[in-house]
C-alpha positions as CSV (number, residue, x, y, z in Angstrom):
1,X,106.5,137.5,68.7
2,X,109.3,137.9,70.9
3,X,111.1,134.4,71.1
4,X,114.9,135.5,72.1
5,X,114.9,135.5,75.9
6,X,112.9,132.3,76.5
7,X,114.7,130.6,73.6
8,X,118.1,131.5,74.9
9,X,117.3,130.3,78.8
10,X,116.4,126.5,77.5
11,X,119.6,126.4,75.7
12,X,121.4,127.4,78.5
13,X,119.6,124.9,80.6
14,X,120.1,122.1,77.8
15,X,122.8,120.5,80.0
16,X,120.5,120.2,83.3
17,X,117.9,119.3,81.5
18,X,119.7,116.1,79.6
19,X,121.1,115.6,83.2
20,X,117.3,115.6,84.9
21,X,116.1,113.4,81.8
22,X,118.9,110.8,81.7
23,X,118.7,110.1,85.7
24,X,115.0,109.6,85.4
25,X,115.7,107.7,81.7
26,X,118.4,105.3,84.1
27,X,115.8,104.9,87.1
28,X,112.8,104.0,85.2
29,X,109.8,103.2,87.2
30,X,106.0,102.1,86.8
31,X,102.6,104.6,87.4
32,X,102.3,105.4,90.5
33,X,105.6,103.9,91.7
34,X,107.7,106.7,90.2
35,X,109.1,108.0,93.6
36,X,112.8,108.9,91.9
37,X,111.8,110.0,88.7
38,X,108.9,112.9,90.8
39,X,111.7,113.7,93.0
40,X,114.0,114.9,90.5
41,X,111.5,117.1,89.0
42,X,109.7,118.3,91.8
43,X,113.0,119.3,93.5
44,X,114.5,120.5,90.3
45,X,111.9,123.2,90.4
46,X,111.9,123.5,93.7
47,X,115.3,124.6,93.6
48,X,114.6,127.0,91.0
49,X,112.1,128.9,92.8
50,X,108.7,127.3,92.5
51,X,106.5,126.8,95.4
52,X,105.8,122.5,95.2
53,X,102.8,120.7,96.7
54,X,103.0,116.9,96.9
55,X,101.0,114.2,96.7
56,X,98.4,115.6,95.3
57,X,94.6,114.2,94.6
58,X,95.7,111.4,96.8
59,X,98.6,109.9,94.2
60,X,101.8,109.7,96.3
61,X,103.9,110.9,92.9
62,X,102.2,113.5,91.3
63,X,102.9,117.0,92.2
64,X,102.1,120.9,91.3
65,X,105.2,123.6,91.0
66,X,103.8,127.3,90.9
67,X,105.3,130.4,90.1
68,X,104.5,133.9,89.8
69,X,101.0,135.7,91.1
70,X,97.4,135.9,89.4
71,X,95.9,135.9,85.9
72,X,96.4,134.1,83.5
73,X,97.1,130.4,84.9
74,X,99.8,128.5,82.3
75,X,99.3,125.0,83.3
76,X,102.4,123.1,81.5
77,X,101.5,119.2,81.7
78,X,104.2,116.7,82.9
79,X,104.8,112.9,82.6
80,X,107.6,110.4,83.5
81,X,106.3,106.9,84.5
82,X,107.5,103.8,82.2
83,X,106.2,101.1,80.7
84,X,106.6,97.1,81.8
85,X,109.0,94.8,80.5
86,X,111.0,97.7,78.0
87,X,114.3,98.1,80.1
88,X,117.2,98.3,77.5
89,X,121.1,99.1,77.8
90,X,121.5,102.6,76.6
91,X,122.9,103.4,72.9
92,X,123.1,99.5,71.7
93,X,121.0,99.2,68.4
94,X,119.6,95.4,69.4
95,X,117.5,94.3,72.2
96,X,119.5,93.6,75.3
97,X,117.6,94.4,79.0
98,X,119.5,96.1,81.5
99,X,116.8,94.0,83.7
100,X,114.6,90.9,82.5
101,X,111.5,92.1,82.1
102,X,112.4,95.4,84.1
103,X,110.5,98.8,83.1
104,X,112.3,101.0,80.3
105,X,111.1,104.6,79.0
106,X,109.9,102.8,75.4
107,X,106.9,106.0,75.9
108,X,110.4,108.5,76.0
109,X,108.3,110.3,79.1
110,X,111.6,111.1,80.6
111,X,112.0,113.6,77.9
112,X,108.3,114.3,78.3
113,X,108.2,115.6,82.0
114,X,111.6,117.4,81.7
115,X,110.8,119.7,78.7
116,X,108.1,120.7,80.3
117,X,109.6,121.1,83.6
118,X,112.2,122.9,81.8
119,X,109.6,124.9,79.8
120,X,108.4,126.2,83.2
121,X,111.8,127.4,84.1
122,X,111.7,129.2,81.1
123,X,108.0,131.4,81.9
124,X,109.7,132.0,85.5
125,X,113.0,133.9,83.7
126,X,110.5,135.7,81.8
127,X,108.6,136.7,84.9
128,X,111.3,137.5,86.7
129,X,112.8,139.8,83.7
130,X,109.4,141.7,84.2
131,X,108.9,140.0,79.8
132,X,105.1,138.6,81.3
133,X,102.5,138.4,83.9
134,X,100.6,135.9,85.4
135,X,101.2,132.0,87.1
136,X,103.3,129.4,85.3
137,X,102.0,126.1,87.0
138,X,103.7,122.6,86.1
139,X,102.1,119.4,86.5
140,X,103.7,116.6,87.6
141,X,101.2,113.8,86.4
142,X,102.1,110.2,87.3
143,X,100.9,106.8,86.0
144,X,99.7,108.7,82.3
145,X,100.2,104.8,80.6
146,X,97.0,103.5,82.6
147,X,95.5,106.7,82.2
148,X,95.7,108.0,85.8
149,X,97.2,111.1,86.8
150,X,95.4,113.6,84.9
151,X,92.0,111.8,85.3
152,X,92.3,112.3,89.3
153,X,93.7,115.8,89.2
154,X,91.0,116.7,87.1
155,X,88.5,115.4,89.3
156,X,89.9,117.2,92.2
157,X,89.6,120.2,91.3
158,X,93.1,121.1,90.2
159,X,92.2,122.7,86.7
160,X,89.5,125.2,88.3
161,X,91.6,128.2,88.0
162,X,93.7,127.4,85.0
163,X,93.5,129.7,81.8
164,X,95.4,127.5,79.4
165,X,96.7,124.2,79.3
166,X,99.9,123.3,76.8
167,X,101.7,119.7,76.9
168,X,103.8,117.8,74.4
169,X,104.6,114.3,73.6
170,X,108.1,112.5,72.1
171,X,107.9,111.4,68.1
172,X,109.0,111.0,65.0
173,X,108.2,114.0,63.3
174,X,107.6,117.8,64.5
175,X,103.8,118.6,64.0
176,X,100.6,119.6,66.2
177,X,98.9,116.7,67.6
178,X,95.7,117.6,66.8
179,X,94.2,114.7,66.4
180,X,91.7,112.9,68.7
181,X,92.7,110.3,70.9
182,X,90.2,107.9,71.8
183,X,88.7,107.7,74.8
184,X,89.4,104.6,76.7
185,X,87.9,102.8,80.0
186,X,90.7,100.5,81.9
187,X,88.7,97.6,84.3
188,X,89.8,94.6,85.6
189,X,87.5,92.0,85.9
190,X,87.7,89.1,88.6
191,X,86.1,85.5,88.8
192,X,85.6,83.3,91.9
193,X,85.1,79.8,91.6
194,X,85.2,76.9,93.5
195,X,88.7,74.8,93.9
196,X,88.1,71.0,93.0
197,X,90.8,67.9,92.1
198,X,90.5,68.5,88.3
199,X,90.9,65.1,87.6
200,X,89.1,63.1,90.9
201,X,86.3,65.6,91.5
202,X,85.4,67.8,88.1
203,X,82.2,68.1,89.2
204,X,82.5,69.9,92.2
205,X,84.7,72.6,90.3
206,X,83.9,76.0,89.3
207,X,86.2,77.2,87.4
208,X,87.2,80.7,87.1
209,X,89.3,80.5,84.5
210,X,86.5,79.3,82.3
211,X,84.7,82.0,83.0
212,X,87.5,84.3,82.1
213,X,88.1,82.5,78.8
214,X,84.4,82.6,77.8
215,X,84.2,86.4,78.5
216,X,87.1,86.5,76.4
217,X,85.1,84.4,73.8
218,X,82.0,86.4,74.2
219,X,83.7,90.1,74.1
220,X,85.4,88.8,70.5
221,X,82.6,88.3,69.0
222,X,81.2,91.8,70.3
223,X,83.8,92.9,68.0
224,X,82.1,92.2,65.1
225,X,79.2,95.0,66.4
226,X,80.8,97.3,67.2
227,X,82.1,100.5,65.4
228,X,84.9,100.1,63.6
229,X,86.9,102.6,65.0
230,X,86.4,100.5,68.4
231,X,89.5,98.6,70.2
232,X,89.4,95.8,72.5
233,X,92.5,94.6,74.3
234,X,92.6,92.3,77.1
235,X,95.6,90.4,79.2
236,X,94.8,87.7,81.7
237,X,96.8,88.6,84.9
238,X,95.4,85.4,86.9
239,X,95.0,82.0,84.9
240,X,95.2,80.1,88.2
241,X,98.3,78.3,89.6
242,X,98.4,74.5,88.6
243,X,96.2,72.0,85.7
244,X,95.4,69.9,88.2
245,X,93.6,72.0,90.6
246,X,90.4,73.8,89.2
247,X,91.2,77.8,89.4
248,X,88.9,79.2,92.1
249,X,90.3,82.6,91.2
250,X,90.9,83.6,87.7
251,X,91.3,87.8,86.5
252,X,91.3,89.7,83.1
253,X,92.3,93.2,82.8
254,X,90.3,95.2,80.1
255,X,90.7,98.2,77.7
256,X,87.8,99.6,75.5
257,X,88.5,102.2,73.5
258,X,86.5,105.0,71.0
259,X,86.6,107.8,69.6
260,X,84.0,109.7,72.3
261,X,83.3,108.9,75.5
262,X,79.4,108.0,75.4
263,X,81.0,105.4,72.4
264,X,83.4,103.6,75.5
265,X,80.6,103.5,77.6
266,X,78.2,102.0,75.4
267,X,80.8,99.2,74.7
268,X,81.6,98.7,78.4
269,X,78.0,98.3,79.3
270,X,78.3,95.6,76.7
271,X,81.4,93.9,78.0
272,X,79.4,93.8,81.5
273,X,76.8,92.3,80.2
274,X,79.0,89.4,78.9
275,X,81.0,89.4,82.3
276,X,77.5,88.5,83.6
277,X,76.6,86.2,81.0
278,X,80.1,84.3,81.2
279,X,79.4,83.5,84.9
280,X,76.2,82.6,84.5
281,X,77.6,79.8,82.0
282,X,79.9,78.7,84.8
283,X,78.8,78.9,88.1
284,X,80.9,81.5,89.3
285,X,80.6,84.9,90.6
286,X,82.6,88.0,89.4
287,X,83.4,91.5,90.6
288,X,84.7,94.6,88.5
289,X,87.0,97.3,89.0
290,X,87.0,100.4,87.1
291,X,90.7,101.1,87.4
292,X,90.4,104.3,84.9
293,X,88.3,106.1,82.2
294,X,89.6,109.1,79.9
295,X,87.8,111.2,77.4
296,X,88.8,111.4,74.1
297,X,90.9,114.9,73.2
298,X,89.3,118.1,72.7
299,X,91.6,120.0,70.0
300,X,91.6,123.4,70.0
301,X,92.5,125.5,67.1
302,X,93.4,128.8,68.5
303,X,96.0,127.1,70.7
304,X,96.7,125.0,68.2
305,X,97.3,128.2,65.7
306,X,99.6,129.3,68.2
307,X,101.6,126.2,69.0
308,X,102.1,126.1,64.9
309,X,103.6,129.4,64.7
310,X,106.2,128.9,67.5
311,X,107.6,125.8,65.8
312,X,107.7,127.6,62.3
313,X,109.4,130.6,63.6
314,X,111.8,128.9,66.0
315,X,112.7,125.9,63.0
316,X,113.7,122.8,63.6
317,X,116.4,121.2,65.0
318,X,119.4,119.5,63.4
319,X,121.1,116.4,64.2
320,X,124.9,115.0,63.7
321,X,126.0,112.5,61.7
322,X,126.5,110.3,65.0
323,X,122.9,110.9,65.8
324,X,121.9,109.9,62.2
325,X,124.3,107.1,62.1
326,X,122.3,106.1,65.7
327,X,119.1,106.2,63.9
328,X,119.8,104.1,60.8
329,X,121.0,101.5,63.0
330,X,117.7,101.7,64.8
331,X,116.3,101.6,61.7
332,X,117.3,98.5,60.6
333,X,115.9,96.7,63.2
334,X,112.0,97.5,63.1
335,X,109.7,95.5,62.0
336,X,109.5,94.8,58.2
337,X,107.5,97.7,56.4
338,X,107.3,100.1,59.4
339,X,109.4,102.9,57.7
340,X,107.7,102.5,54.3
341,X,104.5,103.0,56.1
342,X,105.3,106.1,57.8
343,X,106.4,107.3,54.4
344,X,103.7,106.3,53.0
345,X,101.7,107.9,55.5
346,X,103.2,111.6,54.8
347,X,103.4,111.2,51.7
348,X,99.1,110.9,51.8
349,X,99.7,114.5,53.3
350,X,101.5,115.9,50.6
351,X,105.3,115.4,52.4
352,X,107.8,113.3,50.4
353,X,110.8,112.7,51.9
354,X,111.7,110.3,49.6
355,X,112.4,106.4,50.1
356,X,114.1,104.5,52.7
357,X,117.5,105.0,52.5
358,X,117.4,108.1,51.3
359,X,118.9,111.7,53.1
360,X,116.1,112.7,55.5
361,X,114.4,109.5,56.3
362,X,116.1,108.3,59.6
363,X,115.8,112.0,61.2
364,X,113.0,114.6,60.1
365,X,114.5,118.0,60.3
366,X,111.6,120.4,59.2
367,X,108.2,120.7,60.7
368,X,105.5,119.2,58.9
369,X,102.2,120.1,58.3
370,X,99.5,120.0,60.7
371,X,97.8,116.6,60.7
372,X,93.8,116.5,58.9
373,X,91.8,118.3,61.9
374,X,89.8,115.9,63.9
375,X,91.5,112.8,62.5
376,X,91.4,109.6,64.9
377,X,94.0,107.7,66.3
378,X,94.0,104.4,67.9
379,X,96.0,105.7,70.9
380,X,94.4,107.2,74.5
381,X,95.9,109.7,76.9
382,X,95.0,111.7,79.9
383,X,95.5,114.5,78.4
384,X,91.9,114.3,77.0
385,X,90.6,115.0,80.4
386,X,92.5,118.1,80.8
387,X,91.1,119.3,77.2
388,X,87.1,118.9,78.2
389,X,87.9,120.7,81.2
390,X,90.3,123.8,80.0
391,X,91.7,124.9,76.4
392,X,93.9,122.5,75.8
393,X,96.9,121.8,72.8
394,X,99.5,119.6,72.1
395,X,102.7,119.2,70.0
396,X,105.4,116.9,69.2
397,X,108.9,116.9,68.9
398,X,111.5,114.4,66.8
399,X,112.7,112.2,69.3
400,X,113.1,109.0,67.4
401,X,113.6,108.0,64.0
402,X,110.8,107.7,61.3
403,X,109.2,104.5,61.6
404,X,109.8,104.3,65.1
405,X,107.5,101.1,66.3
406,X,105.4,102.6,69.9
407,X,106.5,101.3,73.3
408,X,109.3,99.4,72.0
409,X,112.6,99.0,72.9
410,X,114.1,101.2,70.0
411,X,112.1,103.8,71.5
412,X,114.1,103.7,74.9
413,X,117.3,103.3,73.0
414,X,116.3,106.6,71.0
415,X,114.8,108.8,73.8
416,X,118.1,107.8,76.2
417,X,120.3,109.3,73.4
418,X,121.6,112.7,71.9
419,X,118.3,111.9,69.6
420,X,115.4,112.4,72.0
421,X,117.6,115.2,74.2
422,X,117.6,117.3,70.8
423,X,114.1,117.1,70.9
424,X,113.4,117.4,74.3
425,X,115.4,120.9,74.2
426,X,112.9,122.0,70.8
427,X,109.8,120.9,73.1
428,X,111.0,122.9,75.6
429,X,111.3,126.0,73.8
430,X,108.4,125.8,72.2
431,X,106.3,125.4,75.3
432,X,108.0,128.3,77.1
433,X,107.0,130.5,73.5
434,X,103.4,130.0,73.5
435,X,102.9,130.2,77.2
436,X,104.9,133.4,77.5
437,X,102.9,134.5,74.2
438,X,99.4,133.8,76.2
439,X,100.6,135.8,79.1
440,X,101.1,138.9,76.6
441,X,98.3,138.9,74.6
442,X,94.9,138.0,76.6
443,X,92.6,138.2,73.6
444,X,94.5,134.6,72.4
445,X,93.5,133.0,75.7
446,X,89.6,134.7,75.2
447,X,89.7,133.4,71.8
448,X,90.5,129.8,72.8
449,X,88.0,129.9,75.8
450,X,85.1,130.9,73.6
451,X,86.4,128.1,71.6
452,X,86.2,125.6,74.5
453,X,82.8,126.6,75.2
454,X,81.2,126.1,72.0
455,X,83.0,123.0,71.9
456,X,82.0,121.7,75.6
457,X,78.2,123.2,75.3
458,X,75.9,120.8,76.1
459,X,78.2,117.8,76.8
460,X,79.8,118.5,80.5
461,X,82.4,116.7,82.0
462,X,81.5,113.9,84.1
463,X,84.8,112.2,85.7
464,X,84.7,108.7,84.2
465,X,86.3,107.0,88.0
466,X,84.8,107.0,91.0
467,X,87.2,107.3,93.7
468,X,90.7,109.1,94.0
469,X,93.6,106.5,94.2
470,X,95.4,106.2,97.3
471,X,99.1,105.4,97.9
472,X,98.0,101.3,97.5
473,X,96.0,101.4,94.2
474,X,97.4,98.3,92.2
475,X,97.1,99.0,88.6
């Protein structure tokens, strides 16, 4: 397939896009909140041509950049919110916060967004150079760590017209992600009590804490009947404010993950029966909010076929000795086994690279093999409701060394250096590629739609939230 011209343009844009990915790497900001970090994309494209709509499906940060005119629709998905507590000084291999307990890019979506911003630069040059035909649209989706922005645009009606979808995420290794993410349902649940002198009137407390701590009781030993391939996490965000005052308020905040949808919801129903059953033990009264839901991924195999081919005939990237040296020092300071695991891990698939320490296992410079089709992983993303709605695929990039622990501050060392701009710039490429290839040859994008269909046949999407979030949602 015809690579040069795309290939060439992202190159040439390599220093605007480390520019675009470093100020939103140095402004990092949570879902939702990321007024910068939109801004620089949405006027980046802007700038280059593309018509922008804002606040779109209610979210004050996510955004749609179109070019070009009719069939077929390339949507290219974007993210660029951070994650709590992760801020980190840039290129220093230990952990020192630019901000206590600030936000930091420990996810790396400030390569994430920009690669595929960049990627959409890319399909416009080719338009313009009369190379394809057809709409390039970018998404700019906010808040993808509480499993937000896609969810919403997908329930307004922002995929209807789109042919193909193609995304990518920051890693450790180049390779489809073809996996299935679990679905997940996000809800916080709140307790009201009754305030009482804890130690000169116990008995006319309620105490919403207890019933916060039972729930928490009850929903562990759920976890013994559940399917194993089931994770429940919970924080409580409200304990109550003093020991000697019984908590008439008290709130937990809830994920429930599985590897399909009707899976999460059995679960849920489960957790809200113990929600019940907690205040029932206590006296108190409770209310739940859904905050989000996401389906699980939907792989597709003709898009994934296609995403395969661009990596092995563009090859992978090479990095400097400074880059390595950055890596091994990054390296040293993960937990204890983490690199032997991901080792391990490839080498189950048939890829040795060896043992720690040796050439090739800080930075992986080839492109691996797909991962076992249909394979589960713990993790959730957005991204899933995309895939039930259009033909959807995924890829990732090296970003980070091997080993890399997720959401750590490593990570935002690594994706704020040479490292994760190196990858961003493969991403990119390889976006622009397939999406340029989809536009020349229409019997690809027929292929994966059939696909789709069989896949999708009688299980239609039903948004897991109820309303769209305005500008005040609190995650």
């Amino acid at each position: 397939m015809p690579l040069s011209s795309v290939l060439d343009f992202v190159t040439e844009q390599a220093p605007v896009l480390a520019e675009l990915s470093d100020r939103i790497w140095e402004t990092p900001e949570l879902g939702l909140h990321e007024t910068k970090s939109s801004a620089t994309l949405a006027g980046a494209l802007e700038a280059a041509g593309f018509a922008v709509e804002r606040e779109v499906a209610g979210m004050p940060t996510a955004f749609i950049a179109t070019y070009g005119e009719g069939s077929p629709v390339i949507a290219l998905l974007g993210e660029f919110d951070a994650l709590p507590g992760l801020s980190q000084q840039r290129g220093v291999a230990e952990h020192r916060p630019i901000v206590l307990n600030g936000p930091g890019h420990g996810c790396g979506h400030n390569l994430l967004g920009t690669a595929a911003a960049g990627a959409a630069m890319a399909v416009r040059h080719a338009i313009r150079r009369g190379e394809v035909k057809g709409t390039v649209r970018f998404y700019g989706c906010p808040a993808e760590e509480t499993l937000v922005g896609k969810v919403f645009m997908v329930k307004d009606g922002r995929f209807a017209d789109v042919d193909c979808a193609l995304t990518w995420h920051p890693g450790a290794g180049n390779q489809l992600m073809n996996e299935v993410h679990t679905a997940m349902n996000s809800a916080r649940f709140t307790f009201h009590g009754v305030a009482a002198h804890a130690a000169g009137m116990p008995e006319n407390g309620r105490s919403a804490l207890d019933a916060v701590e039972l729930m928490n009781v009850g929903a562990n030993y759920l976890r013994e009947h559940v399917h194993s391939s089931t994770r429940i996490h919970y924080v409580i965000t409200d304990g109550g404010l003093a020991p000697n005052v019984v908590p008439n308020r008290a709130e937990v905040w809830y994920y429930v993950r599985a590897p399909r949808r009707a899976q999460v919801e059995e679960v849920y129903a489960r957790l809200l029966d113990i929600a019940r059953g907690a205040c029932l033990m206590t006296g108190t009264t409770h209310d739940v909010r859904l905050v989000a839901g996401c389906y699980d991924t939907l792989p597709n195999r003709t898009l994934d076929g296609l995403l395969q081919q661009v990596m092995e005939e563009i090859g992978a990237p090479t990095y400097t000795e400074e880059e390595h040296a950055l890596a091994r020092q990054l390296q040293s300071t993960f937990p204890k086994g983490a690199l032997e695991k991901a080792l391990d891990d490839l080498r189950k698939r048939g890829v040795d690279l060896g043992r720690p320490g040796d050439a090739g296992t800080d930075l992986v410079e080839r492109i691996l093999p797909p991962p076992p089709y249909g394979e589960f992983v713990g993790g959730s993303t957005d991204v899933g409701d995309v895939s039930y709605v259009v033909p959807t695929a995924q890829v990732r990039t090296v970003t980070a060394p091997l080993g890399m622990p997720g959401h750590s501050w490593q990570n935002v060392v690594s994706v704020g250096s040479a490292i994760g701009r190196r990858g961003m710039q493969f991403a990119a490429q390889i976006l622009a590629a397939a999406a340029c290839e989809l536009m020349r040859n229409p019997e690809l994008i027929a292929r994966a739609q059939r696909e789709h269909r069989d896949a999708t046949a009688g299980s239609p999407y039903v948004s897991p939230v109820r309303d769209v979030p305005g500008p005040a949602l609190d995650l």
